[in-house]
C-alpha positions as CSV (number, residue, x, y, z in Angstrom):
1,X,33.0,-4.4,-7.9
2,X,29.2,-3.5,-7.8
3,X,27.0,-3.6,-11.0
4,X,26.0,-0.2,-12.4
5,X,22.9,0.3,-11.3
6,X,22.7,-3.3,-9.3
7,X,21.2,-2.0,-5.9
8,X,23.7,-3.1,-3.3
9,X,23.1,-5.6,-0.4
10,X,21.0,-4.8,2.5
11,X,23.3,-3.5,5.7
12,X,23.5,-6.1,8.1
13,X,25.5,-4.0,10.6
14,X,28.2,-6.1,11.3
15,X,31.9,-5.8,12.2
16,X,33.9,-5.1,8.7
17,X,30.8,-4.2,6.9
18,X,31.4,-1.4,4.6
19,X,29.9,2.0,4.6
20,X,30.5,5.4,2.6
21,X,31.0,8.7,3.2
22,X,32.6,11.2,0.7
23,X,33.1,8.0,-1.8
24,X,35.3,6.4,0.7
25,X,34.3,3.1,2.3
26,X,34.7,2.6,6.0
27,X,35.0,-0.5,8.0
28,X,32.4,-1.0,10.5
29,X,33.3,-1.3,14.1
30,X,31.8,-2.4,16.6
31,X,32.9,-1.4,20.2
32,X,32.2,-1.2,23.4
33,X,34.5,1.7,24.6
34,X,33.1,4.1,22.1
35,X,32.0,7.5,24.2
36,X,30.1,8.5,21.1
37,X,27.8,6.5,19.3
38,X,28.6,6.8,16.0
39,X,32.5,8.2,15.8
40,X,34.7,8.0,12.1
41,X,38.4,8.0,12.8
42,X,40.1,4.7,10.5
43,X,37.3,3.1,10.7
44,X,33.1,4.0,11.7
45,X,33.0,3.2,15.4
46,X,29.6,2.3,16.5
47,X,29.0,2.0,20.7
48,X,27.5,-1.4,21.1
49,X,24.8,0.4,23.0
50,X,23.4,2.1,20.5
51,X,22.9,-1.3,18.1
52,X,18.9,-0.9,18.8
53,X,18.6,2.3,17.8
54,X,21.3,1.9,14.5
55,X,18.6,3.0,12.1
56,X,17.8,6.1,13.6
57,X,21.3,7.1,14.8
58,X,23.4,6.3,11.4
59,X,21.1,8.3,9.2
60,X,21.3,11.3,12.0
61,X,24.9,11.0,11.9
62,X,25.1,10.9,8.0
63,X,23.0,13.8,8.0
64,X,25.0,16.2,10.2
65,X,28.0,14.9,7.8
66,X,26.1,16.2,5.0
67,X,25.5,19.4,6.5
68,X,28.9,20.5,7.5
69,X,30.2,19.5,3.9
70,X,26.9,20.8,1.7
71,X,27.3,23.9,3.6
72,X,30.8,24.4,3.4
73,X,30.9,23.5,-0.7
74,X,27.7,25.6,-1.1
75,X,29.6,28.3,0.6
76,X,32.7,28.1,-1.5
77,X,30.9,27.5,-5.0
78,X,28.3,30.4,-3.9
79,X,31.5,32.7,-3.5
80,X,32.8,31.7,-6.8
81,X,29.6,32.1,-8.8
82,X,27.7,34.8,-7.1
83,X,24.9,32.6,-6.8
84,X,23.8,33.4,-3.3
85,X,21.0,30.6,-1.8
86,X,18.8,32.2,0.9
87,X,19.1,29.5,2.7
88,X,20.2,25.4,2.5
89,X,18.5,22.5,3.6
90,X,19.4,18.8,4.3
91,X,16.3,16.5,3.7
92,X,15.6,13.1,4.2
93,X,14.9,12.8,0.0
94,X,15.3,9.3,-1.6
95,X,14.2,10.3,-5.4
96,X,16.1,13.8,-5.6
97,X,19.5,15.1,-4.7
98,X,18.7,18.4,-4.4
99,X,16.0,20.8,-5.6
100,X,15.5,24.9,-5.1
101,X,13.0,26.8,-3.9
102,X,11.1,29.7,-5.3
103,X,12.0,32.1,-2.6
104,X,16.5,31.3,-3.3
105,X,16.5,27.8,-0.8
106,X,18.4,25.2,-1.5
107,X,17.7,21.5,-0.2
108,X,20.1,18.4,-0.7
109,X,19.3,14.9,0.1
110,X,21.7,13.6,3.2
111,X,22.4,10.8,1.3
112,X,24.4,12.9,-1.0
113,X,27.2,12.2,1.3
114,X,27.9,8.9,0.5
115,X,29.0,10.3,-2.5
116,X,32.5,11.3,-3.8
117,X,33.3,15.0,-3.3
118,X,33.3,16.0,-7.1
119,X,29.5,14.4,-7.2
120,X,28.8,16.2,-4.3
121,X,30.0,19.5,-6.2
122,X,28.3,18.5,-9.4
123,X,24.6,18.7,-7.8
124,X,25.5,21.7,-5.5
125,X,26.4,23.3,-8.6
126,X,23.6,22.6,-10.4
127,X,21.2,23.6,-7.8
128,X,23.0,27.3,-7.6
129,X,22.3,27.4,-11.4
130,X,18.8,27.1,-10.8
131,X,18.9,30.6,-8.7
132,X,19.7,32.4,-11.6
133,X,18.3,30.3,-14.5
134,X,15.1,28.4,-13.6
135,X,14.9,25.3,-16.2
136,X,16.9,23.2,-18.1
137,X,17.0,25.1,-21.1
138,X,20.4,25.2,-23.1
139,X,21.3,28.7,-21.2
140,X,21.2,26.6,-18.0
141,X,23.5,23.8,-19.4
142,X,25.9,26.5,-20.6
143,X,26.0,28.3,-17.1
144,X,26.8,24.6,-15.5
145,X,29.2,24.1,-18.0
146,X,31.0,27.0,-17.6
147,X,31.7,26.2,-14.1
148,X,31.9,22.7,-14.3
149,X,33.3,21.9,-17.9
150,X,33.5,18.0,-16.7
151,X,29.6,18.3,-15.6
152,X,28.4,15.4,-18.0
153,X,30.7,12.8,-16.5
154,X,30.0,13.6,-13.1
155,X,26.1,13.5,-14.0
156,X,26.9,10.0,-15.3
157,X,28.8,8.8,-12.5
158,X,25.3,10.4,-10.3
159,X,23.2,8.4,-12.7
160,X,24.8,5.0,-12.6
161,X,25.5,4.9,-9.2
162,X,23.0,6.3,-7.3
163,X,21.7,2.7,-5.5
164,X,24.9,2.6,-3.7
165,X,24.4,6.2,-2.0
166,X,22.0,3.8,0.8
167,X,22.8,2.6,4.1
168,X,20.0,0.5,4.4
C-alpha cells in the first residue's frame, strides 16, 4: 500500500502496470490488435502503435473520461440542489480540482478521474456550493454539509491522496 502523501512511481508504461480511473486500478495492456488506441474493457488496452505518442493520448483519453462522468454527476447533483452551473469545463489543472467562475462556470481538473466516485462527488459538490455561496464562510460549510453530511472524510481522503491522482 502507498504512503499517504508519498508521491507514487513514475509510469513506465509497461504490460501489468497499474493505472486508475474512478479509484479502480487497471492493468496495462499492451496489444497489437487494439483498433482503438486507448480502449478500458478488464484491463486499459493500449495499441502498440500509439506507444510514441502515450503521453499525449492517455491524458486525452483520461480527459474525455472525466467529462462524461463530471458532466453526468454535475448533472445529477445540479438537479438535486438547484444549483445550476452555466457551463462545465475540464482543464488540464495540476494544483486545483475544480474552481468556479464569476459568470456560474464550473471547471474540474481531468485528473479528478483517477479518483473514486464519492471524491469525485465531494469536489463537484463543493464547486456547486460556490454558485450560491461565494467563500468559505461557515454558511458555505453548512450548505456542503447538508448535502454531503460525510464531506470532511471525503475532503481527507482528497487531501491525503491527491499524488496518486497522476499518470505520469
Amino acid at each position: 500500500m502507498a504512503q499517504v502523501g508519498a508521491k507514487p512511481p513514475k509510469k513506465e508504461f509497461v504490460n501489468g502496470e497499474g493505472f486508475l480511473l474512478l479509484g479502480k486500478t487497471y492493468r496495462l495492456q499492451i496489444t497489437a490488435e487494439s483498433a482503438e488506441y486507448v480502449e478500458l474493457r478488464d484491463k486499459l488496452y493500449v495499441s502498440e502503435g500509439a506507444l510514441p505518442f502515450i503521453g499525449r493520448l492517455l491524458p486525452q483519453w483520461y480527459r474525455n473520461q472525466a467529462a462524461k462522468k463530471i458532466s453526468e454527476r454535475c448533472t445529477w447533483y445540479a438537479k438535486k440542489t438547484g444549483y445550476e452551473p452555466r457551463s462545465i469545463r475540464i482543464t488540464n489543472a495540476r494544483k486545483r480540482w475544480g474552481s468556479c467562475g464569476s459568470k456560474r462556470t464550473l471547471n474540474f481538473s481531468w485528473r479528478l478521474v483517477l479518483a473514486p466516485l464519492e471524491i469525485i462527488d465531494y469536489v463537484i459538490v463543493h464547486e456547486l456550493v460556490h454558485l450560491e455561496q461565494p467563500n468559505h464562510s461557515k454558511l458555505f460549510w453548512n450548505k456542503l454539509r447538508s448535502i454531503l453530511p460525510d464531506y470532511e472524510k471525503r475532503k481527507k481522503w482528497l487531501k491525503d491522496n491527491e499524488r496518486l491522482l497522476e499518470i505520469y
